[in-house]
C-alpha positions as CSV (number, residue, x, y, z in Angstrom):
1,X,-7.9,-26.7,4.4
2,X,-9.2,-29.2,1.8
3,X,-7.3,-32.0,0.8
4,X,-7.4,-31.0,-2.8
5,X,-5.9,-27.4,-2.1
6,X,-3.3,-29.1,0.1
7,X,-2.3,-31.8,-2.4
8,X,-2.0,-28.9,-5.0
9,X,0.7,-27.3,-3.1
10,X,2.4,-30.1,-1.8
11,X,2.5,-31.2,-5.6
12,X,4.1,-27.6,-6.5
13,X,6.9,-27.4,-3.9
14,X,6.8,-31.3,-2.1
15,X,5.2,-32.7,0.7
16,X,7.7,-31.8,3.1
17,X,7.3,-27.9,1.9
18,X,3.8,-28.2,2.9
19,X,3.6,-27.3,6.9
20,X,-0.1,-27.5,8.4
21,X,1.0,-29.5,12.4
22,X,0.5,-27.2,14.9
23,X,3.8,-26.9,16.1
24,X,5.6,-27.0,12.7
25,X,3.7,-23.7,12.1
26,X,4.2,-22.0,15.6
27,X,7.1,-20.4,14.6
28,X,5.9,-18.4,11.8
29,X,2.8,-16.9,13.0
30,X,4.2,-14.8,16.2
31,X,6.6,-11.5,15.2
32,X,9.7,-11.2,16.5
33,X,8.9,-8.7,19.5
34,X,6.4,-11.3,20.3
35,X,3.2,-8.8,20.2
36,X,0.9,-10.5,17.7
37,X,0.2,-14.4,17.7
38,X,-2.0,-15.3,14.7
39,X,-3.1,-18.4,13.2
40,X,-1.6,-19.7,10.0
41,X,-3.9,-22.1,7.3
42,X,-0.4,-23.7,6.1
43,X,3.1,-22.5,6.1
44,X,4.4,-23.0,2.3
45,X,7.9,-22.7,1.7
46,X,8.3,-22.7,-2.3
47,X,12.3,-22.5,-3.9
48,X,11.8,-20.5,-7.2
49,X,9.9,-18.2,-8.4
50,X,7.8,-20.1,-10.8
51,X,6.9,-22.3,-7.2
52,X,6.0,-18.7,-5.8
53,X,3.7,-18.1,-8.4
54,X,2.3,-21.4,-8.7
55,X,1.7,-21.3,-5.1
56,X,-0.3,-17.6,-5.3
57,X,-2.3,-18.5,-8.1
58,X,-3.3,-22.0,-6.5
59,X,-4.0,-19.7,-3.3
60,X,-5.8,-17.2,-6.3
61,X,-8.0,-20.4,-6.9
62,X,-8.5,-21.4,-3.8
63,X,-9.8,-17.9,-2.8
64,X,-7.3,-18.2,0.1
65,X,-5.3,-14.9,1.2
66,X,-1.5,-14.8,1.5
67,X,0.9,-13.8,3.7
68,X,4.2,-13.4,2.7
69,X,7.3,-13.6,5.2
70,X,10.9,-13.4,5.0
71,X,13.2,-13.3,8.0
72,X,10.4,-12.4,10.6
73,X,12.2,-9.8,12.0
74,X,9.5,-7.2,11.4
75,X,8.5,-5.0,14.0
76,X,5.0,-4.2,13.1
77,X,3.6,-7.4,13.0
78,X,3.5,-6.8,9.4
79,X,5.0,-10.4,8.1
80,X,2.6,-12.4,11.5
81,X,-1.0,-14.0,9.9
82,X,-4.0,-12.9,11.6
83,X,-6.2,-16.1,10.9
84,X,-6.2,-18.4,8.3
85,X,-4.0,-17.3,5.5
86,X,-1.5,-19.3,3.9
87,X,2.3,-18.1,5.2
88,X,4.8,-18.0,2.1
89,X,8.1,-18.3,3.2
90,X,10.6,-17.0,0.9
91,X,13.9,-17.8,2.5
92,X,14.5,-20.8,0.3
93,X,14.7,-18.0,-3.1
94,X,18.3,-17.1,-1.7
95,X,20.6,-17.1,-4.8
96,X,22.6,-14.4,-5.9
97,X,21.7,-14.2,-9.4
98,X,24.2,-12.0,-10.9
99,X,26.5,-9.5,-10.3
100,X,28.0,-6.7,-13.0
101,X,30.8,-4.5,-10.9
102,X,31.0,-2.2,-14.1
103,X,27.1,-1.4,-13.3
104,X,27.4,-1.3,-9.9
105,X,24.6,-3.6,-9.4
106,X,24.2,-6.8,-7.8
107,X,20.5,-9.5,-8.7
108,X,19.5,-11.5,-6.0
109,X,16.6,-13.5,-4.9
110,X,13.8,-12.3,-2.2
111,X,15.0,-15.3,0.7
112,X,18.7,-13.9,0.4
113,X,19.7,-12.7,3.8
114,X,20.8,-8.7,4.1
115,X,24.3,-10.3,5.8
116,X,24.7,-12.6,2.2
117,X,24.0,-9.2,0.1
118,X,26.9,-7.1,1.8
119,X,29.0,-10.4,1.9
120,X,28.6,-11.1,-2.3
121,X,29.3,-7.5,-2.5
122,X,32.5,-7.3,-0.7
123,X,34.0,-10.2,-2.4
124,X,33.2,-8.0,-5.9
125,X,34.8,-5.7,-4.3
126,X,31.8,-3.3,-4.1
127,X,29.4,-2.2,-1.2
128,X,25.8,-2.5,-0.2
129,X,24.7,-0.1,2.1
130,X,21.7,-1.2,3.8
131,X,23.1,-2.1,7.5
132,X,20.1,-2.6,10.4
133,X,20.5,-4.9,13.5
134,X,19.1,-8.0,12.1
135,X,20.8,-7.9,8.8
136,X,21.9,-11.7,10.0
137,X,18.4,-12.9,9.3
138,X,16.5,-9.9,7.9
139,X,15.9,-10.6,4.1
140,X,16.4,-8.6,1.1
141,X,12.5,-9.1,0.0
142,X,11.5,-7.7,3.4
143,X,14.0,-4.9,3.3
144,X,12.0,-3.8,-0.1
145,X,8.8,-4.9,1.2
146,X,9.1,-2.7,4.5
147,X,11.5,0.1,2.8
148,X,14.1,-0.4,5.5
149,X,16.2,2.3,6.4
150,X,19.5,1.4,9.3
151,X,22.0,3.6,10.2
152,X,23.4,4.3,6.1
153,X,20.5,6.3,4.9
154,X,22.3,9.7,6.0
155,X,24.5,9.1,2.8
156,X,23.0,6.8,0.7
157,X,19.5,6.5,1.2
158,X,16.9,3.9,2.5
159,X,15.9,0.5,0.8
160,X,14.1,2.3,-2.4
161,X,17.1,4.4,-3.4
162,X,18.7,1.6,-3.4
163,X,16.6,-0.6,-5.9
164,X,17.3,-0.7,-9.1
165,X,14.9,-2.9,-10.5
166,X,12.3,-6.0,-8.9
167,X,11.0,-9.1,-9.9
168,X,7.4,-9.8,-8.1
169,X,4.7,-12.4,-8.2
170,X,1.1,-10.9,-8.7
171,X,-1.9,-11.2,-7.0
172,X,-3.2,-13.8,-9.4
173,X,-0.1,-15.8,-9.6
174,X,1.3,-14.2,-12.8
175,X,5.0,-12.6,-12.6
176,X,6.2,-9.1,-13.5
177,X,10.1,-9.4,-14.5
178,X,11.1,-5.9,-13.8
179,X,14.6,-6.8,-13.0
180,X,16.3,-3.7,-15.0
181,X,19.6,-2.9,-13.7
182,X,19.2,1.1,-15.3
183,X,19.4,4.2,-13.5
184,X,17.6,5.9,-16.2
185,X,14.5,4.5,-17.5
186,X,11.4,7.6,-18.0
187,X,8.8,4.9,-19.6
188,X,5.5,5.5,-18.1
189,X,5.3,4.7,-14.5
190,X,8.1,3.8,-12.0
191,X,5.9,0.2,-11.1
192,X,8.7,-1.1,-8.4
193,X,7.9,1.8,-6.6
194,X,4.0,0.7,-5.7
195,X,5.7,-2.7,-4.1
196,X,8.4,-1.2,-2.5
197,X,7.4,-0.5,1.5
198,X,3.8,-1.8,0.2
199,X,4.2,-4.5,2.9
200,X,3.2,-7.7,0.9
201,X,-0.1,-5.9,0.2
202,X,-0.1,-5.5,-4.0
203,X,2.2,-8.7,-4.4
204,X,5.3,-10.8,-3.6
205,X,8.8,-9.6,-4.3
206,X,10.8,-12.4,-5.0
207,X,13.9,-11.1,-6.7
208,X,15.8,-7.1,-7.0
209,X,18.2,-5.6,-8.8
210,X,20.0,-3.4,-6.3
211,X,22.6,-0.5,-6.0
212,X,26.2,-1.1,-5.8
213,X,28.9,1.6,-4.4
214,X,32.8,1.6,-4.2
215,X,33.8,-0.1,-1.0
216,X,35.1,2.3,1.6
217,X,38.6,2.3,1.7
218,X,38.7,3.9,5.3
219,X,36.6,4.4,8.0
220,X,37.0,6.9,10.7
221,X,34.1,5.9,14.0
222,X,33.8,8.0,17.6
223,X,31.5,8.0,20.7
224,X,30.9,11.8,21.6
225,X,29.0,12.9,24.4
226,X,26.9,16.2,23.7
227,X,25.2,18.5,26.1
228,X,21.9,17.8,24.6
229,X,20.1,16.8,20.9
230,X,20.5,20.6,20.1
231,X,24.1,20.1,20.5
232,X,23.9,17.1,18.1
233,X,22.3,18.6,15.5
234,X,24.6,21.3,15.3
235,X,27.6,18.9,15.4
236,X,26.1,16.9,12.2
237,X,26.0,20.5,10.6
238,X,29.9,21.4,11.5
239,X,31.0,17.3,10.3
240,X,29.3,17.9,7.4
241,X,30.7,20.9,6.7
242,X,33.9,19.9,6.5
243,X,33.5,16.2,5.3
244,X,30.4,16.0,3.7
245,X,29.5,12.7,1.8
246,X,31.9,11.6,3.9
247,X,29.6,11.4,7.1
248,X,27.9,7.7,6.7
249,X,26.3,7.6,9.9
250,X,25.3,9.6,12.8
251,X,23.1,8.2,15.8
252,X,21.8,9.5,18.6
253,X,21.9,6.9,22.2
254,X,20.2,8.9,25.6
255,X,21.7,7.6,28.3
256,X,18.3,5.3,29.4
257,X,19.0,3.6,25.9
258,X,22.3,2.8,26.8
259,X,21.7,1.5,30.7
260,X,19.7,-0.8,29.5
261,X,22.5,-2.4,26.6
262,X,25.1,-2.0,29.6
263,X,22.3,-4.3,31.8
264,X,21.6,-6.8,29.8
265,X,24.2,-7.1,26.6
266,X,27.2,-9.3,28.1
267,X,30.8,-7.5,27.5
268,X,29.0,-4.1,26.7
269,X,31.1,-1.3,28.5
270,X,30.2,2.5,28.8
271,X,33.1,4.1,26.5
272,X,32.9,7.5,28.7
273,X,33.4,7.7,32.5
274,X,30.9,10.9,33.4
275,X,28.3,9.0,32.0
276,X,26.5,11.9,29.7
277,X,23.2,12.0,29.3
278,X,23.4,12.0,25.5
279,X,25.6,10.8,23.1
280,X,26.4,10.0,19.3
281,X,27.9,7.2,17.6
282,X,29.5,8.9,14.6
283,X,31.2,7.2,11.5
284,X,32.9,8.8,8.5
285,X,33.6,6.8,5.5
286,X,35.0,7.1,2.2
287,X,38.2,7.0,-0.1
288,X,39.9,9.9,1.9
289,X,42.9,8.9,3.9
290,X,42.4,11.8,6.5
291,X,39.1,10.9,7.1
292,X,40.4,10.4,10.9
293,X,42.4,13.3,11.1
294,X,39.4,15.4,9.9
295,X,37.0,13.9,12.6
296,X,39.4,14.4,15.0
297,X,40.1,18.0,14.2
298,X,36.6,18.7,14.1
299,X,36.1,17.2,17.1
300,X,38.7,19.4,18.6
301,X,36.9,22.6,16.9
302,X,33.4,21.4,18.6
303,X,34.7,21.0,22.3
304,X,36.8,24.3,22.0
305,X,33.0,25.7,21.1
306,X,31.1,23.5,23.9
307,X,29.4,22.2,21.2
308,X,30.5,18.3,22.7
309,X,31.7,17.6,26.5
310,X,33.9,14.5,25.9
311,X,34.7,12.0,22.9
312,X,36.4,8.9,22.4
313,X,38.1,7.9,19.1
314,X,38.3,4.3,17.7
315,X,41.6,3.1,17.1
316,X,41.4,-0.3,15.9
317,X,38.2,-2.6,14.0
318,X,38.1,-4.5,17.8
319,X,37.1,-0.9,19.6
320,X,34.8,0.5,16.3
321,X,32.8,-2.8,16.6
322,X,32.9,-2.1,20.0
323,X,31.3,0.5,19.4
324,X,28.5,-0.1,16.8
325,X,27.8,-3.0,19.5
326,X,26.2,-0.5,21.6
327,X,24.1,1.3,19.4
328,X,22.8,-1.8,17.5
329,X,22.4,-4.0,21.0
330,X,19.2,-1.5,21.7
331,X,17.0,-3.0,20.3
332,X,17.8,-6.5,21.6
333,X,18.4,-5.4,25.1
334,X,14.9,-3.4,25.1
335,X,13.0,-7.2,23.9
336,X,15.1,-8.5,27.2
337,X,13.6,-5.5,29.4
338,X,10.3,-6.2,28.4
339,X,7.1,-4.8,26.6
340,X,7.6,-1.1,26.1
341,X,5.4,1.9,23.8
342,X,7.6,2.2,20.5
343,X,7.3,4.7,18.3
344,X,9.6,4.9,15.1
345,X,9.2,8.3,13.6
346,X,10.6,11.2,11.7
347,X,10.7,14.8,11.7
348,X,13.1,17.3,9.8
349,X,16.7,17.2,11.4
350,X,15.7,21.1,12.2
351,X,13.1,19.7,14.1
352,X,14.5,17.2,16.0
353,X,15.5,18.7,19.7
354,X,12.3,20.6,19.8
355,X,10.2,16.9,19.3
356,X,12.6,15.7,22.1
357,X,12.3,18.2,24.3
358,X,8.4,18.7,24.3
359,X,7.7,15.2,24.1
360,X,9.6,14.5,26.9
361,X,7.7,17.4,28.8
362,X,4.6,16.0,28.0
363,X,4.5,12.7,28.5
364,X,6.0,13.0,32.0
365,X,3.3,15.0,32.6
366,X,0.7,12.9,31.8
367,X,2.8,9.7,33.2
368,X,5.2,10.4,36.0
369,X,8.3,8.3,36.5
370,X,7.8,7.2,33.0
371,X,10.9,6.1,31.5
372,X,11.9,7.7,27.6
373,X,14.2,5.5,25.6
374,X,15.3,7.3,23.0
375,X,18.0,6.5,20.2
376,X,18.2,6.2,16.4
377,X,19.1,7.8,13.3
378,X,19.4,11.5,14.5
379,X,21.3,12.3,10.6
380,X,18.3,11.8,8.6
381,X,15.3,12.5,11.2
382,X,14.1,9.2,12.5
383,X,13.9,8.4,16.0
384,X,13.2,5.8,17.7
385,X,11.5,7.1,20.7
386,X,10.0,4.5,23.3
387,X,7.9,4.4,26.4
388,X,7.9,2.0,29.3
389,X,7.6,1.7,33.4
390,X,10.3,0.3,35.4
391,X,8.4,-2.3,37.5
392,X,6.3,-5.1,35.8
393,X,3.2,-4.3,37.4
394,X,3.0,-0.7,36.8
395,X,4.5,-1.2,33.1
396,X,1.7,-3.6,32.3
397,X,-1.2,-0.8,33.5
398,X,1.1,1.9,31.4
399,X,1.4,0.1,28.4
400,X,-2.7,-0.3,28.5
401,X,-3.0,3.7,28.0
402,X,-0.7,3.3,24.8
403,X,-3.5,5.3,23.0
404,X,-2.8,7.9,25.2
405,X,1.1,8.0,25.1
406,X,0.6,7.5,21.1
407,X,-2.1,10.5,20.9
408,X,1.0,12.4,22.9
409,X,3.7,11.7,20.7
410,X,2.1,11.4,17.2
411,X,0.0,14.5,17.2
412,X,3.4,16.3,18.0
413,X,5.1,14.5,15.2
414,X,2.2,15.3,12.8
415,X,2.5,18.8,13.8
416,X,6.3,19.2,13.0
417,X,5.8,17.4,9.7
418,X,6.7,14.8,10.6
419,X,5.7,11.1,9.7
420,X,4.9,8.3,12.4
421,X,6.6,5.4,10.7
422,X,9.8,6.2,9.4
423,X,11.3,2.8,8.9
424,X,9.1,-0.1,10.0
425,X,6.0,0.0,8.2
426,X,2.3,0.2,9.4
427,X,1.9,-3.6,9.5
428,X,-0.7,-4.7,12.0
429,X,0.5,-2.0,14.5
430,X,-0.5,1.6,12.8
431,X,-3.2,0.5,10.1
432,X,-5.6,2.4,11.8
433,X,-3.0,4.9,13.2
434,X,-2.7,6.5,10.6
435,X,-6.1,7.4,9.5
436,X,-5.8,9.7,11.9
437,X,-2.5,11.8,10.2
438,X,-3.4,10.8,6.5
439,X,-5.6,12.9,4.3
440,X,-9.1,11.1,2.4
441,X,-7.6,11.8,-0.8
442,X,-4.0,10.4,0.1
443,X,-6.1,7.0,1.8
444,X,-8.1,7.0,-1.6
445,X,-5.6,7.0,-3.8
446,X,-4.1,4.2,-1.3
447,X,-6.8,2.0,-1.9
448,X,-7.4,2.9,-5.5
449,X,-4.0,1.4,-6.2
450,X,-5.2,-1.8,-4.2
451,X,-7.9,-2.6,-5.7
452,X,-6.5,-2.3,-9.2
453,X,-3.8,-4.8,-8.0
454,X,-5.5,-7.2,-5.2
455,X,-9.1,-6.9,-6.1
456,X,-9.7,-9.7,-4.1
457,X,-8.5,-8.4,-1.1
458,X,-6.1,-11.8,-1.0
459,X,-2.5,-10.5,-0.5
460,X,-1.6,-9.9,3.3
461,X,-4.9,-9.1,4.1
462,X,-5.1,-6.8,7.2
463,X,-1.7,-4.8,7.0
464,X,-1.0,-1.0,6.3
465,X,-4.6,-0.8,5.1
């Protein structure tokens, strides 16, 4: 890096915003699973949006690429540099800018953590929905930038129904102000859209105008064990039958999923003594104040039709965190396992048991004593459906056939219509992935819309394309 390019940003956002020693930078150029390592040309951590811009056009200048980062929770490598770029750090842009209750909408800065959103949100009395795993460090500009999902979207939708309106630095340093808080707004084209899951790649989000809901007033949460995904599919029908909106989340844990939280998570405790093979964490929500007499009763209805085996019932906040410990602990307690195949991907509800039930025929097939852990967001199709050996040395010569195990369970995917990256992005991970599942034309128009935007090639270079 020259001196003159690094005086120019330490100038914008201070010296001591300027990171280029080798272990100052460390942390920001390996992802969180700890799968891709790059190299970093500086680490920049700018407070504002004017430094932001400032920043990208003296990187415009400079003819260095960017690579934006929030909370570096990613899980496709997405947010990690590859060799060279300039790492923009947006955690300092963490003010909540404004909140209006009578719009339901809430104005908040890129760096704001997902945990601060809900927080401001509660104490307006109001809800944000977006709940995920990492929402203690996971930002609100990487939420948009990835089009995060959690366990919520069932009722009200993944991180782009819930964005109102965005704020975003360009390519070339200038800023779009599109912080509109409207639900109605038929103008010419919807431009928060193109940044929103775009992955850094068209420019850098640095503020949103999001959705605001009223906050629940009751909460109704079980652990039900099913005979199989069939079973669970046709339970989400008969719940949402008789509650529908109601039904804020249902997830899906097979019972591989949940030996490994009850190994490694301290305090974690199997809710059900048989120890079912599959089970679902299920939450109702809402202003109702029967909502627990209404999952109870059509719990009752299921078992009487052997639709479920067994259930348990929160009775108190202690046992429903309890609860939502085990399901969100997956994730965590996988990293603690070690490397394993994951696949995040989505198929129609409808679909769902069939993708289970043949992948699982044909990847033992092709690797015997393979282990499946399966979980995730069985409500709205997404599963997160991973592969890995029990033993170190035979999981290390697995996971070097992971073009084979992905050939497996992507072509199945694609064949149910479904979509091989449902929440996490494409990142570093499936750039090339998915040329295999995505038309010319769709690619072309992909790329059309990049090089209207990044001409230059500058922003995130590497990612999703």
């Amino acid at each position: 890096m020259s001196a003159d390019f690094q005086d120019r940003l330490r100038g914008i956002v201070g010296a001591s915003r300027v990171l280029t020693q080798a272990d100052d930078v460390a942390p920001f150029c390996t992802d969180w699973r700890g799968r891709y390592t790059g190299n970093a040309r500086c680490v920049v951590l700018p407070g504002s949006t004017e430094e932001v811009a400032a920043v990208v056009g003296a990187c415009a200048d400079a003819g260095a690429s960017v690579v934006p980062q929030g909370g570096n929770t990613g899980l496709c490598g997405g947010a990690t540099p590859i060799g060279g770029e300039v790492v923009v750090v947006l955690t300092r842009l963490n003010r909540i800018r404004a909140i209006d209750p009578d719009n339901n909408s809430i104005t908040v800065e890129a760096g704001c953590t997902l945990h601060a959103v809900q927080e401001a949100a509660r104490e307006a009395d109001r809800l944000f929905p977006l709940s995920l795993a990492a929402e203690g460090s996971a930002t609100i500009g990487g939420n948009l930038s990835t089009n995060a999902g959690g366990v919520q979207v069932l009722r009200y939708g993944n991180a782009r129904e819930l964005c109102l309106g965005l704020e975003v630095v360009l390519a070339d340093g200038r800023v779009w102000n599109g912080l509109r808080g409207l639900r109605k707004d038929n103008t010419g084209y919807d431009l928060k859209q193109l940044f929103i899951g775009a992955e850094g790649s068209l420019g850098l989000i640095t503020a949103a105008t999001l959705k605001l809901f009223p906050r629940p007033r009751a909460r109704a949460t079980a652990w039900v064990a099913v005979p199989d995904p069939a079973a669970a599919v046709a339970l989400l029908g008969r719940l949402r039958d008789v509650a529908g909106d109601n039904v804020t989340a249902f997830e899906i844990v097979g019972r591989p999923a949940l030996e490994l939280v009850l190994k490694h998570i301290p305090g974690a405790r199997d809710p059900l003594t048989d120890k079912p093979e599959w089970q679902v964490l299920i939450e109702l929500s809402g202003a109702r104040a029967d909502l627990a007499a209404t999952l109870e009763s059509a719990l009752d209805a299921a078992a009487d039709a052997a639709v479920i085996a067994d259930a348990v019932v929160a009775a108190s906040e202690a046992q429903t965190a309890a609860l939502w410990a085990l399901r969100e602990n997956v994730s965590e307690a996988q990293k603690i396992e070690g490397i394993s195949i994951k696949h995040d991907i989505a198929v129609p509800v409808s679909r769902i048991a069939e993708f289970i039930a043949r992948a699982d025929v044909a990847l033992r097939a092709a690797f015997p004593a393979v282990r499946i852990v399966c979980f995730g967001h069985i409500g709205d199709g997404n599963l997160h459906y991973n592969q890995s050996k029990a033993d170190a040395e035979s999981n290390t010569e697995f996971i070097a056939r992971t073009g084979a195990v992905n050939r497996i369970v992507h072509d199945l995917v694609h064949e149910l219509g479904g979509s091989i990256s449902a929440e996490h992005g494409l990142g570093q991970l499936k750039r090339e992935e998915i040329l295999r599942y995505k038309s010319d034309t769709e690619m072309a128009l992909m790329r059309a819309v990049k090089q209207a935007l990044d001409p230059r090639g500058r922003m995130n270079p590497g990612k999703l394309l």
